[in-house]
C-alpha positions in Angstrom: -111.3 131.2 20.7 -109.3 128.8 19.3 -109.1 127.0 16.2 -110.0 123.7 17.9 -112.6 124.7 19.2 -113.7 126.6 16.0 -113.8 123.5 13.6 -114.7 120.7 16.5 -118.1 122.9 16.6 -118.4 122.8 12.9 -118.1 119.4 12.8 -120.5 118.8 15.5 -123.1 120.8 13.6 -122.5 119.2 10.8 -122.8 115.4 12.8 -126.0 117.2 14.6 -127.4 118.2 10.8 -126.6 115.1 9.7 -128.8 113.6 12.4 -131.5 115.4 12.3 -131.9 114.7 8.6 -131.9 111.2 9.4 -134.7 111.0 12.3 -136.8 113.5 9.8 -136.4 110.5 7.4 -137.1 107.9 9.3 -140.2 109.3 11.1 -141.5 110.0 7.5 -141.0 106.2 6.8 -142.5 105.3 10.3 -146.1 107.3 9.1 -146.0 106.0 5.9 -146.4 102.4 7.3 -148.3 103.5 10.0 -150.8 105.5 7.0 -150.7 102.2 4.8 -151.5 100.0 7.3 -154.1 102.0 8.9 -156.2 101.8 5.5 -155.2 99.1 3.2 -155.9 99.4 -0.5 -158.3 96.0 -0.9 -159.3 97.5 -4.4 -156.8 97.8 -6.9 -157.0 101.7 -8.2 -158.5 101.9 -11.8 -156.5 101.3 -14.6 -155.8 104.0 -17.1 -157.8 101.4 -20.1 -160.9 101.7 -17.8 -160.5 105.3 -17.5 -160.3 105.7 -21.5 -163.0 103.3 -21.6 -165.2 105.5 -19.9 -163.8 108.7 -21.1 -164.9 107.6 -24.7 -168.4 106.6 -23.5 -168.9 109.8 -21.6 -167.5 111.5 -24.9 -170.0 109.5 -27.0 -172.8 110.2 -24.6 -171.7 114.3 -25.1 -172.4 113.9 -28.6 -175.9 111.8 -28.4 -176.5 114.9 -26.1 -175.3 117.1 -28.7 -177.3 116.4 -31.2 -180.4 115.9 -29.4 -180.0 119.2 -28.2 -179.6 120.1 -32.3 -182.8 118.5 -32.9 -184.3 120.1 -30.0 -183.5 123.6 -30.8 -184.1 122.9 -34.9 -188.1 121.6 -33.7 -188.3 125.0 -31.3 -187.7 126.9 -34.6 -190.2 125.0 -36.3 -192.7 125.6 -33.5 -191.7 129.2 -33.2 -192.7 129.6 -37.1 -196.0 127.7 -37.0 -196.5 130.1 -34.3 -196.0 133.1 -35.9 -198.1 132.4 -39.4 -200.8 131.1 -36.5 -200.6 134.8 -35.4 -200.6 136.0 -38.8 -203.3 133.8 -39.9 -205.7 134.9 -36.6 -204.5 138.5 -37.7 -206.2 138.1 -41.1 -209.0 136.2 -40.0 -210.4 138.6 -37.8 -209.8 141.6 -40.6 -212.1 138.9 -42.4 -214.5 139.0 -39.5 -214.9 142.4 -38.5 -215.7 143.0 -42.8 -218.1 139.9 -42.4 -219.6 141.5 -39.7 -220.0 145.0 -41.7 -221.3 143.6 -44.3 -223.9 141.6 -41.7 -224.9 145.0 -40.4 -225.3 146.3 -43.3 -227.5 143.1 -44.5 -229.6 143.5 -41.5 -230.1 147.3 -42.0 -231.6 146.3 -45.9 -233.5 143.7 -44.0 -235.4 145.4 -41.6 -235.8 148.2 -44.7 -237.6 145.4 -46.3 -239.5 143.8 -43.9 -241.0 147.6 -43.5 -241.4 148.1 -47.3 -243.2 144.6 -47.1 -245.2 146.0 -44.2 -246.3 149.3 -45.8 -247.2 147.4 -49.1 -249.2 145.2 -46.7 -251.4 147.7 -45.1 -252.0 149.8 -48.4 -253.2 146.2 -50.1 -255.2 145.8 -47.0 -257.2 149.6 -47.5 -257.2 149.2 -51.1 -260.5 148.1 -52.5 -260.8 145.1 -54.9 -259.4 146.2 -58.1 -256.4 146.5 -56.3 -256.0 143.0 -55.8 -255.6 142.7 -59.6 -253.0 144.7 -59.2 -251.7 142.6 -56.5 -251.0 140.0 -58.5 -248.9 142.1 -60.6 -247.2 143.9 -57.5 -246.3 141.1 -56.3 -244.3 140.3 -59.5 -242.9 144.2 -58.9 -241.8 142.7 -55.5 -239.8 139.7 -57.2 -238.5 142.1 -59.4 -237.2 144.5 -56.7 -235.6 141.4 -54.6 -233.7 140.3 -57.9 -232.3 144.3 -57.6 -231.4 144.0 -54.0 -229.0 141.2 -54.7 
């Protein structure tokens, strides 16, 4: 090989570089026209004012959300401690009823205690003879007596 030869091929690559560069760049223009006139901006893009615009509404509408959610969460509290003295309260009132209903038991027991006392008193006043109604009269007084003792 000869040193002609060596540097006329460098210089041809260099010219066939060169070239190449060249019809890469120009078929990169060639779609970029063909791209822009193929779709056509008829509306502008949005400006950077509208998009802070709306950025500071959306951040304004964060906050309103914000705080509703606040006041959301501070009445769910609220709720959650009316429920729990509600359960508290229902707690203590039936510990109230089951002691009212003792004590009704218990009434009812002296009650039907009574009503046999009365019924006993009734047949021996029945079998007694009259004198005994004198006596009524002041056994019956006995009986007032004995009702003021129950209480």
């Amino acid at each position: 090989m000869s040193v002609t030869s060596t540097s006329t091929r460098r210089i041809l690559t260099v010219f066939a570089v060169a070239a190449s560069l060249l019809i890469g760049l120009g078929a990169i223009r060639a779609s970029a026209a063909w791209t822009a006139s193929a779709a056509p901006l008829d509306v502008a893009p949005v400006s950077t004012e509208s998009l802070q615009t709306r950025l500071a509404d959306e951040s304004a509408r964060s906050a309103a959300l914000v705080d509703h959610l606040v006041a959301l969460s501070v009445h769910a509290d609220e709720l959650s401690a009316a429920l729990a003295a509600a359960e508290t309260r229902i707690g203590a009132d039936a510990e109230h009823a089951a002691k009212l209903a003792k004590d009704l038991a218990t009434a009812q027991k002296k009650l039907a205690a009574l009503e046999t006392s009365i019924r006993q008193a009734g047949k021996v006043r029945a079998v007694a003879p009259a004198p005994a109604q004198a006596t009524s009269g002041g056994s019956s007084h006995d009986d007032e007596d004995e009702e003021d003792h129950d209480d």
